[in-house]
C-alpha positions as CSV (number, residue, x, y, z in Angstrom):
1,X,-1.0,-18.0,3.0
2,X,0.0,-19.1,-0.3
3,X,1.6,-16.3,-2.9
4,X,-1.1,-16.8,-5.9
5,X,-3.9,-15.7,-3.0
6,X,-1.8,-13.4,-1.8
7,X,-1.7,-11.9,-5.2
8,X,-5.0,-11.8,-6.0
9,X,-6.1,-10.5,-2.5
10,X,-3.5,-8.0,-3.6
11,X,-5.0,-7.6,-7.0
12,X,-8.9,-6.9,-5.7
13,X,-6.7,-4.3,-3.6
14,X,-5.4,-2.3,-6.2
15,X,-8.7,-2.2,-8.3
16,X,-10.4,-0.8,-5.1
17,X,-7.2,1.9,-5.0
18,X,-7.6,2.6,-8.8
19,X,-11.5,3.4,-8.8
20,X,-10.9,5.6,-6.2
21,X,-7.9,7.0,-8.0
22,X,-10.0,8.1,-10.8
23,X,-13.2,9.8,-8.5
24,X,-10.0,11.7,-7.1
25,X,-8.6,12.7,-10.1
26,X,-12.1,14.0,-11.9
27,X,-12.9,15.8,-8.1
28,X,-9.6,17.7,-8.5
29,X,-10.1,18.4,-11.9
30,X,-13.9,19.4,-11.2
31,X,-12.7,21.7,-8.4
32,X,-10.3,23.5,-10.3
33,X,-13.2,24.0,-13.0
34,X,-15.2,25.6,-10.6
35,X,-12.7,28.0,-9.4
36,X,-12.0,29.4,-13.0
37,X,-15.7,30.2,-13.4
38,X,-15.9,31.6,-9.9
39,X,-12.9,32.8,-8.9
40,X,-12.1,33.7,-5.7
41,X,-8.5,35.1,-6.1
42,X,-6.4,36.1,-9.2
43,X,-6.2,34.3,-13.0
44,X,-3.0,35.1,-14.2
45,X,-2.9,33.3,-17.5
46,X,-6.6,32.2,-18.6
47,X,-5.6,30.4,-22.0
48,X,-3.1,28.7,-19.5
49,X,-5.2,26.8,-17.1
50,X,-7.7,26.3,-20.0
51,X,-4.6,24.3,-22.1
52,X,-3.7,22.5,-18.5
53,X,-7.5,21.7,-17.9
54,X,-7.7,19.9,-21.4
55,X,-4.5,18.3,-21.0
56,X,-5.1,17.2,-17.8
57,X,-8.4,15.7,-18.9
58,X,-6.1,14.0,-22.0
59,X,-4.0,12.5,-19.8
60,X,-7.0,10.8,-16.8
61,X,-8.7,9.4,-20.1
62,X,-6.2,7.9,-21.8
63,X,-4.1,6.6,-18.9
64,X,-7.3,5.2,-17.3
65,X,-9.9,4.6,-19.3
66,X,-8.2,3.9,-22.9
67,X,-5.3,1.6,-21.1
68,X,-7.8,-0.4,-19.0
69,X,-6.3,-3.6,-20.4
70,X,-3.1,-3.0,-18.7
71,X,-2.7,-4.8,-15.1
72,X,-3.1,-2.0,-11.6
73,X,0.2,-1.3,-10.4
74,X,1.5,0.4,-7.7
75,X,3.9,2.4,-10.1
76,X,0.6,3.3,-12.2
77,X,-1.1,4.4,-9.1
78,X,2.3,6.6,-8.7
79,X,2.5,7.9,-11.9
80,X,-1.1,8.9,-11.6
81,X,-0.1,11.2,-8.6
82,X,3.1,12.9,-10.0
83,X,0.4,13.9,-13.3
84,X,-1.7,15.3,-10.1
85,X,1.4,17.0,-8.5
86,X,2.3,18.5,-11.9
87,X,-1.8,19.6,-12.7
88,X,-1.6,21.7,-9.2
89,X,1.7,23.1,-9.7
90,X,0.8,24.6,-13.1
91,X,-2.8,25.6,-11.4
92,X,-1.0,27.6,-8.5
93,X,1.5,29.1,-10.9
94,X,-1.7,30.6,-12.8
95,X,-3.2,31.4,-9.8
96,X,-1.2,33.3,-7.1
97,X,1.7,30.8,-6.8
98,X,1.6,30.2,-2.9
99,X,-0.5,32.7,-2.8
100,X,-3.3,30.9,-4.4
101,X,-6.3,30.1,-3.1
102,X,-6.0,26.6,-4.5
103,X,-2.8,25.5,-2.3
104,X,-4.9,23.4,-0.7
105,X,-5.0,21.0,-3.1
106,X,-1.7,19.3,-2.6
107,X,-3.8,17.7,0.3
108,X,-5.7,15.5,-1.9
109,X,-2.5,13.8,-3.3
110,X,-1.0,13.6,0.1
111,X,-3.9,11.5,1.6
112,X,-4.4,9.4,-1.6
113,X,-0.3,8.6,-1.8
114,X,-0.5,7.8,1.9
115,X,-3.6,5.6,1.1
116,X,-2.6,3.5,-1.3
117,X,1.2,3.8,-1.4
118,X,2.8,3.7,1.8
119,X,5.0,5.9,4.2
120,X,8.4,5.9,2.0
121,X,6.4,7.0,-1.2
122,X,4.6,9.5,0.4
123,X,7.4,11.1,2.4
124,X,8.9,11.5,-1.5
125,X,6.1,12.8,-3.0
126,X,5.4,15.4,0.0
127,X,9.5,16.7,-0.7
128,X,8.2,16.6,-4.5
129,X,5.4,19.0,-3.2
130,X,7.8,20.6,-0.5
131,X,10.6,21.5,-3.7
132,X,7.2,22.4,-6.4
133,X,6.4,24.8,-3.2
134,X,9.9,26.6,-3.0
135,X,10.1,27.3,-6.6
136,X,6.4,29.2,-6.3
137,X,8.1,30.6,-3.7
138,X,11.0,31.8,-5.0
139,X,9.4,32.8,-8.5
140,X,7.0,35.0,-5.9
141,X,9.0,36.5,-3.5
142,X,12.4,36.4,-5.4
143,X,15.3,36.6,-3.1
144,X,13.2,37.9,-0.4
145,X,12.1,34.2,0.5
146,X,15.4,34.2,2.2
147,X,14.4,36.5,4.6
148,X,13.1,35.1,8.3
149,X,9.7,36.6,7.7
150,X,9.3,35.3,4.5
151,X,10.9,32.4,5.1
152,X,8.7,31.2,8.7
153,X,5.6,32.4,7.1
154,X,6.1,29.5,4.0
155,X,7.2,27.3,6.4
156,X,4.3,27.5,8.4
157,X,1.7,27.6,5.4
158,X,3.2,24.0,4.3
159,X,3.6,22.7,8.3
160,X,-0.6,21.1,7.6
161,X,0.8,19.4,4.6
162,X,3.3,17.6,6.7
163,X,1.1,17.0,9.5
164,X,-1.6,15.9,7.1
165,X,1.2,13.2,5.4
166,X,2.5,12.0,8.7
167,X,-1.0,11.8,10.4
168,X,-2.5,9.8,7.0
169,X,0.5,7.1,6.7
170,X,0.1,6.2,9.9
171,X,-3.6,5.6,10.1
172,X,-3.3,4.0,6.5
173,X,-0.3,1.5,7.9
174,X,-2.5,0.7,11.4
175,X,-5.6,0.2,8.9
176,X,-3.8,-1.8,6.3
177,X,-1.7,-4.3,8.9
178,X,-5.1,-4.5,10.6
179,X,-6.7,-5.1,7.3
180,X,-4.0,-8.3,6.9
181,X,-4.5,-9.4,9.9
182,X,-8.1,-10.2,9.8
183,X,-8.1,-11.0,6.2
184,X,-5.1,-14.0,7.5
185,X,-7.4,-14.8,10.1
186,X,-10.3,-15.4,7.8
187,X,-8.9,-17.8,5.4
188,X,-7.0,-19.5,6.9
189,X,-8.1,-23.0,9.5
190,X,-7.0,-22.0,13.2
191,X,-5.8,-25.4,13.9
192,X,-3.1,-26.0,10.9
193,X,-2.9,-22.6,9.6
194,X,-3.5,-24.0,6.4
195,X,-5.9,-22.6,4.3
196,X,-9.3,-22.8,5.2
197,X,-12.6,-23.9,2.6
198,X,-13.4,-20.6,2.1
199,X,-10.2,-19.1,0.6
200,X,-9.8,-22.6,-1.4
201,X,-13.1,-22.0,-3.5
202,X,-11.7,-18.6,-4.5
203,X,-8.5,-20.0,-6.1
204,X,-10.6,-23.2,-7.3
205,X,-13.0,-21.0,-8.8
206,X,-10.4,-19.0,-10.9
207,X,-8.8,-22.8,-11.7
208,X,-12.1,-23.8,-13.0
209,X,-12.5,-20.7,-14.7
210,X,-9.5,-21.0,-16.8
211,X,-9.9,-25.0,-17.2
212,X,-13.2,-24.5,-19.0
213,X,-12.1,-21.7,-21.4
214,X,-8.2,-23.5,-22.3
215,X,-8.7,-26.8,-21.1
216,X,-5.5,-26.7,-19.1
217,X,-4.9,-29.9,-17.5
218,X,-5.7,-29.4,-13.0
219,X,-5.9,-32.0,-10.2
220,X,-7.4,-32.8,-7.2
221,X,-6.7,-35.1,-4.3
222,X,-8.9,-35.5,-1.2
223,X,-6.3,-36.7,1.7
224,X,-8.5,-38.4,5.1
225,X,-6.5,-39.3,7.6
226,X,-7.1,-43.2,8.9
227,X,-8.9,-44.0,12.2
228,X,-8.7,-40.8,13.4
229,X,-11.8,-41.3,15.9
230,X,-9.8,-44.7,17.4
231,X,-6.8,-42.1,18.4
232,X,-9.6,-39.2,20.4
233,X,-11.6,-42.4,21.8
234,X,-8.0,-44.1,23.2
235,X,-5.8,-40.8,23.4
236,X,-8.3,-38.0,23.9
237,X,-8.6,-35.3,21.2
238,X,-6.0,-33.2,22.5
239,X,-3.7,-35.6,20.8
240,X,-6.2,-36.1,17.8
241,X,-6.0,-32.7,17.5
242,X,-2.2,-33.2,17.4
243,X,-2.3,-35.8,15.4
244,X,-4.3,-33.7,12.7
245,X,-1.7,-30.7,13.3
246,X,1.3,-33.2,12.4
247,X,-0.4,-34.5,9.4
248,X,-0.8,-30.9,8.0
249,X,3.2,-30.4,8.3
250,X,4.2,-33.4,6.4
251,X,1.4,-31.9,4.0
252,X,3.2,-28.8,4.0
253,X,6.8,-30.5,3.1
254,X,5.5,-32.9,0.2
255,X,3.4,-30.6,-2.2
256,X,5.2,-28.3,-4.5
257,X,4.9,-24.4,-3.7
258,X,2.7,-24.2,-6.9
259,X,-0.1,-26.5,-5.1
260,X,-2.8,-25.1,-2.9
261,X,-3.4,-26.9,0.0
262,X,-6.4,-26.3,2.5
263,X,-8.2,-28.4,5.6
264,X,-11.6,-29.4,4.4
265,X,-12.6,-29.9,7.5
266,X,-12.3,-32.6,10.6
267,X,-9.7,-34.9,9.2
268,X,-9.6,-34.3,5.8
269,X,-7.3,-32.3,2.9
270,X,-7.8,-31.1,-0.1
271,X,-4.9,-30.5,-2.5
272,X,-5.3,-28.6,-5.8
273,X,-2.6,-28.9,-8.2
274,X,-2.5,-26.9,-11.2
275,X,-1.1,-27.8,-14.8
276,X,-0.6,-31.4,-13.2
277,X,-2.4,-34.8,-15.3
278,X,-3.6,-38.1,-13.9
279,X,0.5,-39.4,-13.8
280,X,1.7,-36.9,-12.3
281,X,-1.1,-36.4,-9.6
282,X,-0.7,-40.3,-8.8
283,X,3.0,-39.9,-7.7
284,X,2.7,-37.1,-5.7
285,X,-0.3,-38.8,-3.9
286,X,2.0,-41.9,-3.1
287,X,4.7,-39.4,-2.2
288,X,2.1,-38.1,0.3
289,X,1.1,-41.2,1.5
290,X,4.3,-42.3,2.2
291,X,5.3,-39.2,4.3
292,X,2.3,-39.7,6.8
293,X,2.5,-43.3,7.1
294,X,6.8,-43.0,8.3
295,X,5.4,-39.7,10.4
296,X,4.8,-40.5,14.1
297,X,4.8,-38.3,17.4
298,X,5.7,-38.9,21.0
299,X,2.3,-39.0,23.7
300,X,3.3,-39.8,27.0
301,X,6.1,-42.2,26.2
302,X,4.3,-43.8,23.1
303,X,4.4,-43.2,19.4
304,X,1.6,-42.5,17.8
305,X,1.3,-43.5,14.1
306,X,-1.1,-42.5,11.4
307,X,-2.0,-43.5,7.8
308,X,-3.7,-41.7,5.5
309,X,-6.4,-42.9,2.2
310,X,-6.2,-41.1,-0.9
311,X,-8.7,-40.2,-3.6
312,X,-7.1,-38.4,-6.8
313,X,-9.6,-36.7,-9.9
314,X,-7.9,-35.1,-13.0
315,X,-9.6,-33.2,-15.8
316,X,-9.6,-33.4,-18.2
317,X,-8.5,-37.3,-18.2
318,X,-10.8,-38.8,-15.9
319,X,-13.4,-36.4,-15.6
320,X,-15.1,-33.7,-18.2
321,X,-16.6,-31.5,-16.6
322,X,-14.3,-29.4,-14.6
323,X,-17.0,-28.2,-11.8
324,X,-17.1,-32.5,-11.2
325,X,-13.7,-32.5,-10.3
326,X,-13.6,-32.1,-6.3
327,X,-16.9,-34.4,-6.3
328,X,-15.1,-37.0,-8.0
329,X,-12.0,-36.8,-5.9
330,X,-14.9,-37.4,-3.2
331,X,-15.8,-40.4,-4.4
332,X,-12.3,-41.6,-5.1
333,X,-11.4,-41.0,-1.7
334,X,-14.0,-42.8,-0.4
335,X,-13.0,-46.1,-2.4
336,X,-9.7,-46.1,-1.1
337,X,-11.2,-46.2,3.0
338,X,-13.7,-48.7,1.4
339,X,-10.8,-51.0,-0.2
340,X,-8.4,-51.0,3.7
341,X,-7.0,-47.4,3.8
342,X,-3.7,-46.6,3.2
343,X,-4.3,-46.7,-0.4
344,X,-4.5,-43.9,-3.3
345,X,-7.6,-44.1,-5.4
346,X,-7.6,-42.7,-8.5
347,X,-11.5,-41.8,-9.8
348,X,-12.4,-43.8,-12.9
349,X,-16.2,-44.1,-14.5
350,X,-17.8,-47.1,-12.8
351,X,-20.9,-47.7,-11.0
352,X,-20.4,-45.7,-7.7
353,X,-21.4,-47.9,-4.4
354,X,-25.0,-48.3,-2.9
355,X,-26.2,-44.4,-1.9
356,X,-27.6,-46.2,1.0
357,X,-24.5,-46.8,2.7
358,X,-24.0,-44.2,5.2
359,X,-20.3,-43.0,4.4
360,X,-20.8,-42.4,1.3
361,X,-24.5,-40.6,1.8
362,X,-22.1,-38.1,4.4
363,X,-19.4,-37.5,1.7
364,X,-22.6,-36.7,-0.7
365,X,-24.5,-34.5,2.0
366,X,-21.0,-32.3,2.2
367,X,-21.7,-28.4,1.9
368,X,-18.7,-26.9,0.4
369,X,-18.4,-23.7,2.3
C-alpha cells in the first residue's frame, strides 16, 4: 500500500483518537465536578481543586478546540494525557492522596494511552503514574511507606492499574494489527496486490479536490494489456492470470514512488500521477510500454510475450475539467487498441468514434467502483 494512503488511513485514525480524546477529557473533568459537590471522602484544599478545575478546563479548550487548525499527532494525543496525569495528581493531593476516593481515575488515562498510543508509551506513562503514586505516598505516610505493611498494601492498591495497562495494550495491539490487516485486504486487488478501485477513488478524490481549488497540474494513464483473451483461449487463464501478475511488477518498477498505481479491473491499470503535465506523462507512458513489451515469462518451455496500449489525459492541458480526466484517459486508451496496440495515446479534443461500436460502448458502460 502506497505511503500517501497509508497516511491518510493514518490521518482518519487519529481524528477518530482525538474526538474520543476530548469526550475523555470533559468525562474526567465532569466526574471530578461531581465529587466536589458530593463528596464522598475528604476536601483538603477547596480553593485548590476549584483553581485546578478552571485550569484544567483552560488548558482542554485551548489545546483542542482553539488549536484545531494544527494537524492530530500522536505527540498531541500524549501531551493531552500527561495534562490528564497532572489534573489527577493534583485532584488526589486535594483529596486524600492515595487515600482518595478518586484513585481510580488513573484508569481512564491508562486505557486511552493504551488505545491510541501503543505498549512502549503506555508502560511510560503507567511508571509516570507508578512515581506520581509514591510521592502521594510518601507525602502520606512519610517514612512509614517503607515499612512491609505499608509498603504491600500500596503495592497492591496500584497491582489493577498494571493489570488494567498490560490487559488494554494487548487487546489494543491484537485489535489494531487486526484492524490493518483487513483494512490491507480491502484495498488492495488479491491478484497483484496493487491497489484496488476502491482505495484509488479515495486518493483521486483528494487529487481532484486539490486540482479544482489550485489548478495543480495531475495525470492519468489507462494501461490494457494486448490480446489478453488470445493467451487464456491458447494457454488457459492460469497463465493469463500470470501474465496479468507479471505485467503489474514491471508496473511496479517503472512508476515513480510518488505515483499511485491500481488494477482497474480484468486487464487493465490505472496510473495517477501527481504534479506531472502532458510531457512528462508521455515519457513515462513510453517508458512503460517499453518495459512490458521486453517482459516475457517461461510456460512449459515457451515464452510468453505481452504488449501493452496506452491512453494518457492531463489537466489541465488536454482536458478542463478535472472530474473528465479518468474518462478521457478512457477514451485515449481506447484509440491506441483501435490504431494496432502497442501504442500510447495521448487524449486530444476530436470527434470521439461511432458510440455504436461495441468497445467503446463497454469502456462507456464502466462503473467506477
Amino acid at each position: 500500500m502506497p505511503n500517501h494512503l497509508t497516511n491518510k488511513l493514518d490521518a482518519e485514525e487519529l481524528k477518530g483518537f482525538a474526538r474520543s480524546m476530548a469526550e475523555l477529557q470533559w468525562l474526567l473533568l465532569i466526574l471530578v465536578i461531581l465529587y466536589f459537590f458530593i463528596p464522598t471522602g475528604p476536601l483538603n484544599n477547596s480553593d485548590a481543586l476549584v483553581v485546578t478545575m478552571i485550569g484544567y478546563s483552560a488548558f482542554v479548550l485551548l489545546f483542542r478546540y482553539f488549536n484545531f487548525r494544527v494537524r492530530e499527532t500522536r505527540m498531541k494525543l500524549a501531551i493531552e494525557t500527561w495534562a490528564m496525569i497532572g489534573f489527577i495528581t493534583v485532584i488526589l493531593w486535594n483529596t486524600g492522596y492515595t487515600e482518595s476516593p478518586l484513585l481510580n481515575l488513573y484508569l481512564l488515562v491508562i486505557i486511552a494511552c493504551a488505545i491510541t498510543l501503543g505498549k512502549i508509551m503506555t508502560l511510560l506513562e503507567v511508571f509516570l503514574i507508578a512515581c506520581c503514586y509514591m510521592y502521594m505516598g510518601f507525602s502520606y505516610y512519610s517514612v512509614d511507606i517503607f515499612s512491609p505493611e505499608t509498603f504491600t498494601l500500596l503495592m497492591a492498591r496500584f497491582s489493577p492499574f498494571l493489570l488494567v495497562a498490560y490487559v488494554t495494550s494487548m487487546l489494543a495491539s491484537d485489535i489494531l494489527a487486526a484492524k490493518k490487516k483487513i483494512t490491507l485486504l480491502s484495498q488492495t486487488d488479491e491478484l497483484t496486490g496493487l491497489l484496488n478501485m476502491r482505495a484509488f477513488n479515495l486518493l483521486l478524490e483528494k487529487e481532484l479536490a486539490s486540482a479544482a481549488r489550485y489548478r495543480e497540474p495531475f495525470s492519468i494513464l489507462m494501461v490494457d494489456v494486448d490480446e489478453l483473451k488470445k493467451v487464456n483461449d491458447r494457454f488457459g487463464h492460469t497463465t493469463g492470470s500470470r501474465m496479468i501478475q507479471t505485467v503489474s511488477r514491471t508496473l511496479k518498477n517503472s512508476v515513480r514512488a510518488s505515483d499511485t498505481l491500481a488494477r482497474f479491473g480484468g486487464d487493465e491499470f490505472v496510473v495517477l500521477m501527481t504534479q506531472t503535465r502532458t510531457e512528462q506523462a508521455r515519457l513515462a507512458a513510453e517508458r512503460i510500454r517499453s518495459a512490458i513489451a521486453n517482459m516475457s515469462f517461461d510456460v512449459n518451455g515457451k515464452r510468453i510475450k505481452a504488449t501493452a496500449s496506452i491512453g494518457i489525459a492531463c489537466f489541465p492541458e488536454c482536458v478542463e475539467d478535472p472530474l473528465d480526466v479518468l474518462d478521457k484517459a478512457d477514451q485515449a486508451l481506447y484509440r491506441s487498441k483501435q490504431n494496432g496496440r502497442n501504442r500510447v495515446t495521448r487524449y486530444q479534443e476530436e470527434p470521439a468514434p461511432p458510440q455504436s461500436e461495441p468497445e467503446l460502448s463497454m469502456h462507456r458502460a464502466r462503473q467506477y467502483a
